[in-house]
C-alpha positions, 0 to 999 in steps of 0.5 A, a space after each residue: 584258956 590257950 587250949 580253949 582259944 585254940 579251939 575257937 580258931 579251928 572252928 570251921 568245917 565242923 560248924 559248918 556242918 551243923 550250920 548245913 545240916 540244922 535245916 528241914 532235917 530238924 526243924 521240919 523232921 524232927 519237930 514233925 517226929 515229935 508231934 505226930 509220933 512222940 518220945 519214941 523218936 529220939 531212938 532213930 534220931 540218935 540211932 541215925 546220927 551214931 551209924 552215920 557218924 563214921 562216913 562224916 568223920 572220915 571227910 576230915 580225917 581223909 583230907 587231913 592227912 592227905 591234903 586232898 578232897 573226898 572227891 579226890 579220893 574217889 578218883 584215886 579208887 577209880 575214875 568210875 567211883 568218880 562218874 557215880 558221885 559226879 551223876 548223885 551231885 548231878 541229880 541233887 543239885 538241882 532239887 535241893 537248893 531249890 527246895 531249901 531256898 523255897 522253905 525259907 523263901 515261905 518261911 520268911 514271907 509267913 514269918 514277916 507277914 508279906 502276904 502280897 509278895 510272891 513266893 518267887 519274888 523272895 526266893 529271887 531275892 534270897 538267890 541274890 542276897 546269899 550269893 553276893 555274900 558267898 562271893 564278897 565274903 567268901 569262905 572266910 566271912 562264911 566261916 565267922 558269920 556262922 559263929 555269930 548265926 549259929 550262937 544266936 540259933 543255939 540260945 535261941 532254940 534253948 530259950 524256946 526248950 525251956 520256955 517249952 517245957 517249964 510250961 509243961 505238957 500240952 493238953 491231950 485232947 480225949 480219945 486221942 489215938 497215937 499216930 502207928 508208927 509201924 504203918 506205910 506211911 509211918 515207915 516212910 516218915 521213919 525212912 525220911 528222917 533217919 535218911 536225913 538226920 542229920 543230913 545225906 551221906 553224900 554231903 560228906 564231900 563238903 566237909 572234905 571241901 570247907 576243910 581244904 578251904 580252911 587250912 589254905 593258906 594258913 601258918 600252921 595246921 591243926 594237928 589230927 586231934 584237933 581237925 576231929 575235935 573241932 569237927 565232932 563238937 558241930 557233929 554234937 551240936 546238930 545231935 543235941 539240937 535235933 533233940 530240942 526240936 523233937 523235945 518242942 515237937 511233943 511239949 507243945 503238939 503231941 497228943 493235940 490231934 493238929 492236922 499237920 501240913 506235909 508241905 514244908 513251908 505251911 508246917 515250919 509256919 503252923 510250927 511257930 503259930 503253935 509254940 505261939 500260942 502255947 509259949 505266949 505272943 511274947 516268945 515269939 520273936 525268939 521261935 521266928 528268930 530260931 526258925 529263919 536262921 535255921 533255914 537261911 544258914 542251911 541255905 547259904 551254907 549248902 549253896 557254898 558247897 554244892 558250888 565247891 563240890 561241882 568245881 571239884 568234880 569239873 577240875 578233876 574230870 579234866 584233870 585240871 582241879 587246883 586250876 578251877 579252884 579260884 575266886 573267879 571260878 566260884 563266883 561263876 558257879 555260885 551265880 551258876 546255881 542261882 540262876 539254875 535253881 531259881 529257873 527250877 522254882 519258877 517253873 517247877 514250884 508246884 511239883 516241888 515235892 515230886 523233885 525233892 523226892 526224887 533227891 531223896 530217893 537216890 539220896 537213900 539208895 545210893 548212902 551206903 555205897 557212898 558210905 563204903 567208897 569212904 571207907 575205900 579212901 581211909 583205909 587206902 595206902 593214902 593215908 598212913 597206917 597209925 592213922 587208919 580209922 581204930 578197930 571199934 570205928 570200922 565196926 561201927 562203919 560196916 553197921 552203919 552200912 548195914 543200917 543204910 542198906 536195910 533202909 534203902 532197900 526197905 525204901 526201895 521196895 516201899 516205892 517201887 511197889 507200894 
């Protein structure tokens, strides 16, 4: 009981994380992976959450032991490897929560049928209604509000697996012919999923961040063991979460022949109709509650830290980084970004998709790199020798590079000279 109360008070950076990465990565993708493409999928989604899972780790292991961001670490290596993830955070900042916010500002209007309100309009409002609660709250109502939203997600996500499977099988339609994998587009999808389950490597900094945050002030710190157990069971938690999406994705779709949406919003809305349908009206309230808390945890989440990551990178440019890091600082950044992503929805909504693949062009191409700029910082004279990733984690480190790069390459080349 003490071990198991000491667990639920080191929970934080970890739950964030699942909370952060559960987003269009799993209820888009992965429901998406086993609608069109079947069981086959599970293998480059656990394959993708195994090669990626050293580049996150070291975030928390990184920090831990040095009490200082990722970020910092970089700039430890050299001011250049400083100026390259400060350009990637540039590029992402303004596309991805622009296009998180408007999936769930989509979401949101379908779920609650608000046919005669804008998609702006709700965006806006769910701008202001995260913001304030990022900056009343701050990262400790972020932290238990998460416990709460992500248990709720959890059993309902559940809920809807079982229902889903209980029901069996949707019915194949006759001559339905499985959607080839091994085509362009089947390959760009493979790309977009692996690349974003379960979620950019560049997001790894934010772990390094929460961690900061968490064990400010605190009485005591957890040892390294417990930093890592806590951060490994929300690793866990997206793993086993993003296997219910796919198990829901081909119970209820695959084989159906449905023309699915490539739009985001339209997709997560057929995706409830669906189970719907296919559940009974019933279940509904459990499938809306499932997807909306996914798309607004992801949100809110993802807009605490991309507001701490810009602070860091700021603070550290000027050499002034502990002095950017307060309360009004952050709130200034917060409003910031809402305002910024906000303008970039309302005048750019209907190229959308254009911004977000570019954000997820340089996402792709530049994982690896990022992948081995942490590994530069663990294996550093930062951190103290008996603390060093074991043997078996940098082997799993240098395929999970090797894995990147073949991918963004592969991706590169798709893109570059389709």
């Amino acid at each position: 009981m003490a071990k198991f109360k000491t667990f639920i008070k080191n929970l934080g950076p970890g739950l964030l994380f699942a909370s952060m990465a559960i987003g269009t990565s799993h209820l888009v993708l992965s429901t998406k992976a086993g609608a069109q493409y079947g069981w086959l999928m599970i293998i480059p989604i656990v394959l993708a959450n195994i090669f990626k899972y050293p580049f996150f780790e070291f975030g928390v292991r990184y920090t831990h032991l040095t009490d200082k961001t990722l970020i910092e670490g970089y700039l430890n290596r050299g001011k250049g490897y400083l100026w390259f993830y400060a350009v990637i955070t540039l590029i992402t900042t303004f596309t991805i929560l622009a296009a998180l916010y408007t999936v769930t500002a989509g979401l949101f209007k379908n779920l609650f049928r608000l046919e005669e309100i804008s998609l702006t309009i709700i965006a806006l409002g769910l701008f202001v209604f995260i913001s304030l609660l990022l900056i009343i709250g701050r990262y400790r109502f972020l932290e238990n509000s998460l416990k709460l939203v992500v248990s709720i997600l959890f059993v309902a996500l559940l809920v809807t697996t079982i229902l889903v499977v209980y029901n069996g099988q949707v019915d194949v339609t006759p001559n339905f012919k499985p959607t080839p994998l091994f085509n362009e587009a089947g390959i760009l999808f493979l790309i977009g999923l692996m690349g974003w389950m379960p979620t950019t490597v560049e997001a790894s900094s934010w772990v390094s961040l929460w961690s900061i945050e968490k064990w400010k002030g605190a009485n005591s710190k957890p040892t390294l063991k417990q930093a890592l157990q806590e951060f490994n069971t929300g690793y866990a938690l997206t793993a086993v979460l993003a296997i219910f999406f796919l198990t829901i994705g081909c119970m209820t779709l695959y084989g159906t022949g449905t023309e699915l949406s490539g739009n985001g919003v339209v997709f997560a809305d057929q995706v409830v109709r669906l189970f719907t349908t296919h559940i009974g009206p019933w279940a509904y309230v459990f499938i809306a509650v499932s997807a909306f808390a996914t798309m607004f945890s992801t949100c809110m989440t993802a807009h605490d830290a991309v507001a701490r990551v810009s602070l860091d990178i700021i603070g550290l440019l000027y050499q002034k980084p502990k002095k950017l890091r307060n309360r009004k600082n952050f709130s200034i950044t917060i409003i910031v970004l809402a305002l910024v992503n906000f303008v970039v929805i309302a005048a750019f909504s209907a190229n959308m998709g254009q911004l977000v693949a570019l954000a997820t062009f340089v996402s792709f191409v530049v994982a690896p790199i990022i992948g081995y700029m942490n590994l530069k910082n663990v294996m550093s004279d930062d951190l103290p020798k008996e603390n060093k990733p074991k043997k078996w984690l940098q082997t799993l480190t240098y395929f999970g590079i090797l894995f990147l790069t073949c991918f963004s390459l592969l991706y590169f080349w798709m893109v570059l000279f389709p």
